[in-house]
C-alpha positions in Angstrom: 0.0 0.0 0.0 2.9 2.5 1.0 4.3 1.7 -2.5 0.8 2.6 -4.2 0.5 5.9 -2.5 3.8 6.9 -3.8 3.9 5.9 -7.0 0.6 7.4 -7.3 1.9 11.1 -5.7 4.6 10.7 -8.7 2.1 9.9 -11.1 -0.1 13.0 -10.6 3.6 15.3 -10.1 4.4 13.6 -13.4 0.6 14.5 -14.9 0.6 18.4 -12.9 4.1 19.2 -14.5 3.6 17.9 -18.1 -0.3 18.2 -18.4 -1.0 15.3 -19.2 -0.9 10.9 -17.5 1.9 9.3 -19.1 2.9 6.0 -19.1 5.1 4.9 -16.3 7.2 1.8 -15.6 8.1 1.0 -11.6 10.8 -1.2 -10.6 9.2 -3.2 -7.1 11.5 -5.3 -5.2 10.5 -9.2 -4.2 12.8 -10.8 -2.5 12.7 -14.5 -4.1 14.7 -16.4 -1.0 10.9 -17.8 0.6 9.1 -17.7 -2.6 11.2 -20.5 -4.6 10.9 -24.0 -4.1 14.2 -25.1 -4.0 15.3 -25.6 -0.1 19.8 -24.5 -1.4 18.3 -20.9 -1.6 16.7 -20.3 1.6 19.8 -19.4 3.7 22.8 -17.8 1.4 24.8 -15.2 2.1 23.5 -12.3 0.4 19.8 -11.2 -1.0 18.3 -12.9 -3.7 16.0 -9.7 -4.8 14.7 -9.0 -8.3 12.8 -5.8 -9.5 9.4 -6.4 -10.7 8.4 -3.8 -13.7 5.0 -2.9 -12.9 3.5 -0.8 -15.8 0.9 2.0 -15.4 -1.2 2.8 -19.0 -3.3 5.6 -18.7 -6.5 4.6 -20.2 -8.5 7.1 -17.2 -7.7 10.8 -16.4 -7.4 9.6 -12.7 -6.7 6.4 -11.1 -8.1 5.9 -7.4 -5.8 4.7 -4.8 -7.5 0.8 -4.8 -6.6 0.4 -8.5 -2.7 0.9 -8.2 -2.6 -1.3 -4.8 -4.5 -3.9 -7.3 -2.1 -3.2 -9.7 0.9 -4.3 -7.7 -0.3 -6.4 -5.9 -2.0 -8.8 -9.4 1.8 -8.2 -10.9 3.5 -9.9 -8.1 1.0 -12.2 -7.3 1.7 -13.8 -11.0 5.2 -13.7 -10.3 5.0 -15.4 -6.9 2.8 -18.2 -8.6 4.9 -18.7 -11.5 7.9 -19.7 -9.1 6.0 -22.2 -7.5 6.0 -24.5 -10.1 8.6 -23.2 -12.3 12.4 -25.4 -12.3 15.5 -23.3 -11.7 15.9 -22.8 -15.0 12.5 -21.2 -16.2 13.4 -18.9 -13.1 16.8 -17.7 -14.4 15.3 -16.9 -17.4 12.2 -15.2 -16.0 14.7 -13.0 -14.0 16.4 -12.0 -16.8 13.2 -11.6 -19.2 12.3 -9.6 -15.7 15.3 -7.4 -15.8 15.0 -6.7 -19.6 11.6 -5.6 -18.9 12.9 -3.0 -16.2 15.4 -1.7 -18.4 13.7 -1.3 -21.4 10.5 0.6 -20.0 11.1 3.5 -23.2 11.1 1.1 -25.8 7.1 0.8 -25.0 6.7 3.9 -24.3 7.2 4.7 -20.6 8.4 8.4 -20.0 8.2 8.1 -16.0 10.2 5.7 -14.6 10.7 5.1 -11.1 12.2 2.2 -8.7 11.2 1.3 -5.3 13.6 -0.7 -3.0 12.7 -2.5 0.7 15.2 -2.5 3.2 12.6 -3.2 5.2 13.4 -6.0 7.9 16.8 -6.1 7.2 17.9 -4.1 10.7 20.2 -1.6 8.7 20.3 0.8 12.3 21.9 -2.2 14.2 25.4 -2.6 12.1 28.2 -1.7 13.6 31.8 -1.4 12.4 33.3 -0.5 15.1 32.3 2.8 15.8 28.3 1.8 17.3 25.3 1.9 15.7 24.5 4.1 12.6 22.4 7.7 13.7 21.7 8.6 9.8 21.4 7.0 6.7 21.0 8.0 3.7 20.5 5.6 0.7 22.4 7.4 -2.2 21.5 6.3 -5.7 23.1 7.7 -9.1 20.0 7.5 -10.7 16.6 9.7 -10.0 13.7 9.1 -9.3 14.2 6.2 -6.4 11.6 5.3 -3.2 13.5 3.7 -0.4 11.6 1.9 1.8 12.9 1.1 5.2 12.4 0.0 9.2 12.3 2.8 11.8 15.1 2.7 14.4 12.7 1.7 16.6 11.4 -0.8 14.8 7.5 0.1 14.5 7.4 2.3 11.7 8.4 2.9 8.4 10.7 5.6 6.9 10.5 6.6 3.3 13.4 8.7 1.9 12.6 9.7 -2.1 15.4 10.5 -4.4 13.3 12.6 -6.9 14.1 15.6 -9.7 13.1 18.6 -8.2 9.8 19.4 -9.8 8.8 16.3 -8.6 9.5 17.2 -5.2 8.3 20.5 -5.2 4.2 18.7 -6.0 4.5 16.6 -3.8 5.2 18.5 -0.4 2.2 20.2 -1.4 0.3 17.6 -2.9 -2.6 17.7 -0.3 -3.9 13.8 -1.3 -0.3 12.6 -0.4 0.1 14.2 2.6 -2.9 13.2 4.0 -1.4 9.5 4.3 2.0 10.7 6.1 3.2 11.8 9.3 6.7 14.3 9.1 
């Protein structure tokens, strides 16, 4: 749902700056490691994450809030139930059909495109180095247009830091149908 709201907020930025809905491509994050069927990937070191392009196609001059969560949630949903009975190889070559698909949003047409990633769960204020526990992040990306996602220090909320061109920004700290659903 978080996911929804924002991608929404950018959607009507995107459609108050250029005047018009757009089609957009969003990069989601599923992490694959309890979705698979195969018992050697459960514990590896390391993530086992793929993006998930999730295409918007304006066919309405406003989509309500319900329709994007539907949205997301149908796209991974097919994903998720593909892996079940898919062998290892049809998944390796899903995730790359997958990451072709990400990456090649403007060949159909997308002019917005926007990725979300989750660190959500992953306990990012409890490393340590040496020098204690972390008192600011900051997820840097070298591309715009990124949503991270990620657990509170305390543990009971969520913290969403957005990477965004300016115009972009400027809409939605204003954007009264966004802020409605956040807490600064």
């Amino acid at each position: 749902m978080i996911t929804a709201i924002l991608w929404r907020a950018l959607l009507r930025a995107s459609q108050a700056i250029s005047g018009k809905w757009k089609p957009s491509l969003m990069s989601f994050p599923l992490n694959l490691r309890c979705k698979l069927k195969y018992p050697e990937v459960n514990n590896p070191l390391g993530n086992f994450i793929i993006e998930i392009p999730i295409t918007f196609e304006p066919k309405v001059s406003n989509m309500e809030l319900q329709d994007f969560i539907i949205l997301i949630r149908e796209t991974v949903q097919k994903i998720i139930n593909y892996c079940d009975v898919a062998s290892a190889n049809d998944v390796v070559e899903m995730m790359a059909n997958l990451y072709n698909k990400s990456y090649g949003g403007r060949e159909w047409g997308a002019n917005d495109e926007f990725t979300c990633s989750s660190l959500c769960r992953f306990h990012m204020q409890e490393a340590d180095f040496g020098w204690g526990n972390p008192s600011l992040m900051h997820f840097g990306s070298r591309h715009n247009q990124v949503l991270w996602l990620y657990s509170t220090q305390c543990g009971t909320s969520l913290a969403v830091q957005m990477d965004l061109k300016e115009n972009y920004m400027d809409f939605i700290e204003h954007d009264q149908d966004f802020l409605a659903f956040i807490k600064i």
